[in-house]
BALOBA-1460 file (C-alpha; in Angstrom, 3 decimals):
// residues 142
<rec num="1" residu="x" x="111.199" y="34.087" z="99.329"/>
<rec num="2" residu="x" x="112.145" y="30.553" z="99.638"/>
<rec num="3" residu="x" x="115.521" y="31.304" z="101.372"/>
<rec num="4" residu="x" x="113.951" y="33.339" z="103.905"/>
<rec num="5" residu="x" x="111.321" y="30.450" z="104.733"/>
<rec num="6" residu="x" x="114.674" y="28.236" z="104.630"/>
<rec num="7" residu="x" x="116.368" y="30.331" z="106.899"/>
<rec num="8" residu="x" x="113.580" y="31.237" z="109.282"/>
<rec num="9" residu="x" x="112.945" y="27.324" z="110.026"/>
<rec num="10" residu="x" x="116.686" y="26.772" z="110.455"/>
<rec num="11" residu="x" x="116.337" y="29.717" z="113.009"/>
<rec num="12" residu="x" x="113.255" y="28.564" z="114.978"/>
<rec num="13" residu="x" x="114.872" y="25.046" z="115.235"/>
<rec num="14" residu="x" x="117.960" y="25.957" z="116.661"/>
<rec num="15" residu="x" x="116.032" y="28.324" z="118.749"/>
<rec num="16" residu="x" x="114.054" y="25.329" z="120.124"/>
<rec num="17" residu="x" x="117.748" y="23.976" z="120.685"/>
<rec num="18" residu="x" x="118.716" y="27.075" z="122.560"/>
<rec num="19" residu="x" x="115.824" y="27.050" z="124.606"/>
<rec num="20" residu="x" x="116.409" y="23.182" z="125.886"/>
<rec num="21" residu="x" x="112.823" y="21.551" z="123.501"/>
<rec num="22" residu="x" x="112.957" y="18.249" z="124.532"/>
<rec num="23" residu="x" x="114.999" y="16.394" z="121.685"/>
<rec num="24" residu="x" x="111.566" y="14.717" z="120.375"/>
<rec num="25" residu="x" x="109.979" y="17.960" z="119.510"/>
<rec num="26" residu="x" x="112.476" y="19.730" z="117.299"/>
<rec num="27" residu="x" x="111.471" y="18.010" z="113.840"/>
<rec num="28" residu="x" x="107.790" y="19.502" z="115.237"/>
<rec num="29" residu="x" x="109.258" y="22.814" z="115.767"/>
<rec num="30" residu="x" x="110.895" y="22.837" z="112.356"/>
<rec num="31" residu="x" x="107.514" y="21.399" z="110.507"/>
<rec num="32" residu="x" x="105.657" y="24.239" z="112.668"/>
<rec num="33" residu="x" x="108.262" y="26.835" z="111.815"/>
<rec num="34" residu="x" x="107.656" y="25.551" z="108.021"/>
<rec num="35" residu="x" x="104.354" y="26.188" z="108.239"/>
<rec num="36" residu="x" x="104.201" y="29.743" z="110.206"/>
<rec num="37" residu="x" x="107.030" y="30.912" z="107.569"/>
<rec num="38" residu="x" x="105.504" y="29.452" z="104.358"/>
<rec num="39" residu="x" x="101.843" y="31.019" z="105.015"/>
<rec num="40" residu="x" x="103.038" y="34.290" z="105.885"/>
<rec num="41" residu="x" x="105.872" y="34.970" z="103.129"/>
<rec num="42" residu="x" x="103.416" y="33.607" z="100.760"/>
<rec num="43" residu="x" x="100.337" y="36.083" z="102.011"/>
<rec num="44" residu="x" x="102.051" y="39.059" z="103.329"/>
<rec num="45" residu="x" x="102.766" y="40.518" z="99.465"/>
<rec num="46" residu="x" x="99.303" y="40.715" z="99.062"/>
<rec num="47" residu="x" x="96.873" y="40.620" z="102.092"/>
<rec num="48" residu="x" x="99.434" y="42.993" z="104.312"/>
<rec num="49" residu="x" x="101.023" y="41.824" z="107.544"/>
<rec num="50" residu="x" x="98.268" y="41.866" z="109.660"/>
<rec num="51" residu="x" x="95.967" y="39.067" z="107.561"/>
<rec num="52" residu="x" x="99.170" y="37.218" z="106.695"/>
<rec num="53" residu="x" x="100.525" y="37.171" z="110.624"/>
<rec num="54" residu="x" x="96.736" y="36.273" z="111.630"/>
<rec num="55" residu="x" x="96.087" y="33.450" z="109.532"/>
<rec num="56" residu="x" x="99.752" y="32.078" z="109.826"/>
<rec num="57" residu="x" x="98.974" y="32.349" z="113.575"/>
<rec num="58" residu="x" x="95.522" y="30.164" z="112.913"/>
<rec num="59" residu="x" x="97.280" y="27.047" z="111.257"/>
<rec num="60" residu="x" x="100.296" y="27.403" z="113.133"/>
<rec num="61" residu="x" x="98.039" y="27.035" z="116.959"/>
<rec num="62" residu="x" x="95.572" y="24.269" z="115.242"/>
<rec num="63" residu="x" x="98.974" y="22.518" z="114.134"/>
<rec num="64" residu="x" x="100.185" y="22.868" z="117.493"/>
<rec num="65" residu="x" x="96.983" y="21.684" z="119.065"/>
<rec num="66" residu="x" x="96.579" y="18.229" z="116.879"/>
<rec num="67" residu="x" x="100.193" y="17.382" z="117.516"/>
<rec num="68" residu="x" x="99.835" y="17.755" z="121.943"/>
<rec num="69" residu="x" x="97.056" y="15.434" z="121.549"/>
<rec num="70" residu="x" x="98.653" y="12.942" z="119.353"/>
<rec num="71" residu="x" x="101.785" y="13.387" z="120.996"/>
<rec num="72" residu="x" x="100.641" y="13.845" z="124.826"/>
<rec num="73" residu="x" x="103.050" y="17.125" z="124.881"/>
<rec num="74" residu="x" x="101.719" y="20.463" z="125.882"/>
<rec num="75" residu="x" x="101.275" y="22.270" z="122.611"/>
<rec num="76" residu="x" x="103.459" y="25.627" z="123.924"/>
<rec num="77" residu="x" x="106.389" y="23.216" z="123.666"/>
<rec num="78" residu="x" x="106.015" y="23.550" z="119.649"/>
<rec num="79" residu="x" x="103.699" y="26.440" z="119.817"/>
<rec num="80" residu="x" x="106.488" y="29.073" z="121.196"/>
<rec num="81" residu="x" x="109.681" y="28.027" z="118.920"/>
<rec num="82" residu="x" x="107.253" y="27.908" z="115.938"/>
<rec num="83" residu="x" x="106.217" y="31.369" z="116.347"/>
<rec num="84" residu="x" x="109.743" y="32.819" z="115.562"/>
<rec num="85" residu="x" x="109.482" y="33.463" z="112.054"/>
<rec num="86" residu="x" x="106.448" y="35.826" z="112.640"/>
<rec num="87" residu="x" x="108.075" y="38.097" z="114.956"/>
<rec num="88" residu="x" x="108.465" y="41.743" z="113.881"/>
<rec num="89" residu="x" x="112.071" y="42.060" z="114.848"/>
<rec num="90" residu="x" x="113.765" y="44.416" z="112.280"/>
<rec num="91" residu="x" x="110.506" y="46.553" z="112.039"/>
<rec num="92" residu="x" x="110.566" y="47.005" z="116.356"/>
<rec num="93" residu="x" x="114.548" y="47.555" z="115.923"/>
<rec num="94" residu="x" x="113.698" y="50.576" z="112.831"/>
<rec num="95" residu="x" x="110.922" y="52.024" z="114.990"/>
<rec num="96" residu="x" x="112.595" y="52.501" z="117.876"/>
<rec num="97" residu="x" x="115.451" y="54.215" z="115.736"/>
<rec num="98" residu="x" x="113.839" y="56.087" z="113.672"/>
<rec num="99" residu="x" x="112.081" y="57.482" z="116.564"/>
<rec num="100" residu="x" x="115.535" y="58.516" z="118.271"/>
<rec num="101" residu="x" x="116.684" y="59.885" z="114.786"/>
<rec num="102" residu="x" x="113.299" y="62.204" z="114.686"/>
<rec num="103" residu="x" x="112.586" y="60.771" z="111.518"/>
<rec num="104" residu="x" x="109.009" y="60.749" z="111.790"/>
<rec num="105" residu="x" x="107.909" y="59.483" z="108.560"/>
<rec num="106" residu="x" x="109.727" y="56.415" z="108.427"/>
<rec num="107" residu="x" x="108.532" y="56.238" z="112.337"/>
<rec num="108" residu="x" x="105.252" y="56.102" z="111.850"/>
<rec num="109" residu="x" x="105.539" y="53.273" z="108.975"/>
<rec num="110" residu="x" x="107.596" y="51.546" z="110.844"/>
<rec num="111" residu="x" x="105.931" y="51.442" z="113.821"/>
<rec num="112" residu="x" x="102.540" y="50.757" z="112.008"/>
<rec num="113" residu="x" x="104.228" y="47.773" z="110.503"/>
<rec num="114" residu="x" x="105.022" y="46.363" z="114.146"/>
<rec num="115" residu="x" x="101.490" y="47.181" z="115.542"/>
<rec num="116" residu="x" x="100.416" y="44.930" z="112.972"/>
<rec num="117" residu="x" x="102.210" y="42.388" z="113.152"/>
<rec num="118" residu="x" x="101.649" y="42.048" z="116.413"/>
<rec num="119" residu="x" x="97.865" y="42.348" z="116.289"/>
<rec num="120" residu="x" x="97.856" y="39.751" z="113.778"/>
<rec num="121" residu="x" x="99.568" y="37.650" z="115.842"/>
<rec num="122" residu="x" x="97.642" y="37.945" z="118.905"/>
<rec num="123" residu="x" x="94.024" y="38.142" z="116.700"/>
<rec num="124" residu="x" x="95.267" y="34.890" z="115.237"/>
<rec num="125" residu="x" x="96.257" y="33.305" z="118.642"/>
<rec num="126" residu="x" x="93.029" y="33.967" z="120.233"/>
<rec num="127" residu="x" x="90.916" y="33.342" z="116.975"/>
<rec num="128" residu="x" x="92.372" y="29.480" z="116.857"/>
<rec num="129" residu="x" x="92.011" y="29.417" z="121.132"/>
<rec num="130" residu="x" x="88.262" y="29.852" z="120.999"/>
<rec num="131" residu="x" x="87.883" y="27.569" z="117.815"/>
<rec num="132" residu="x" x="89.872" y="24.935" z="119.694"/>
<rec num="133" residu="x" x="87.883" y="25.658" z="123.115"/>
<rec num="134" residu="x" x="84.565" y="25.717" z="121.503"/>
<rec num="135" residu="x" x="85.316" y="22.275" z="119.759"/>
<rec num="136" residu="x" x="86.553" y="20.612" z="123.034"/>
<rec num="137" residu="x" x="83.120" y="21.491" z="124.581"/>
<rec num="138" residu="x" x="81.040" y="20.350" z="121.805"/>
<rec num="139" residu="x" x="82.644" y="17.271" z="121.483"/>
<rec num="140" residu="x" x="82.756" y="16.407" z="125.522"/>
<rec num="141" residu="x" x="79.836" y="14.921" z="126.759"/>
<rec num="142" residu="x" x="77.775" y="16.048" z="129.271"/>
């Protein structure tokens, strides 16, 4: 478990590199990559994927949020590198083969696997959006 939380940070980061993060950010991206990683290795053996992808989702968009403000950097800068380690990659690859091979059992886990994953990550996403939103408003004056 701990070398795939080592090497899904060490992926996101260089991602971040890849995709031209500005050179301040990356040590955010791997902290944030840390994070998403760490929560959902550690809860996906025994909540499933779809409460581990959710609530690594949660900390990993309130993380993202604190640091824009502190920082004065829009938050998908960290936000979108970060999310790397959650993505359903080898599950979306065995779906879509076992669905060519007409193997329908291993299809249908599979794909239910992906579905979610991705849920969880959207769910998660949103969840933290509102909370954010909903805090900003409170704490504005009118």
């Amino acid at each position: 478990m701990i070398k795939q939380i080592i090497f899904c940070t060490i992926g996101s980061t260089f991602f971040a590199i890849g995709m031209k993060a500005p050179k301040n950010c990356i040590y955010l991206v791997f902290i944030g990559s840390l994070i998403t990683a760490s929560i959902e290795r550690m809860l996906s053996d025994y909540y499933g994927e779809l409460i581990a992808c959710c609530i690594a989702m949660i900390c990993l968009v309130f993380f993202c949020e604190l640091i824009s403000r502190v920082k004065k950097l829009p938050s998908t800068v960290i936000l979108m590198p970060s999310t790397i380690p959650l993505l359903p990659g080898s599950s979306i690859y065995y779906t879509m083969m076992y669905a060519i091979t007409s193997d329908n059992v291993k299809f249908m886990h599979y794909a239910k696997s992906t579905i979610l994953t991705g849920l969880g990550i959207s769910l998660g996403a949103v969840i933290a959006t509102i909370t954010v939103k909903l805090l900003e408003k409170k704490r504005l004056p009118k």
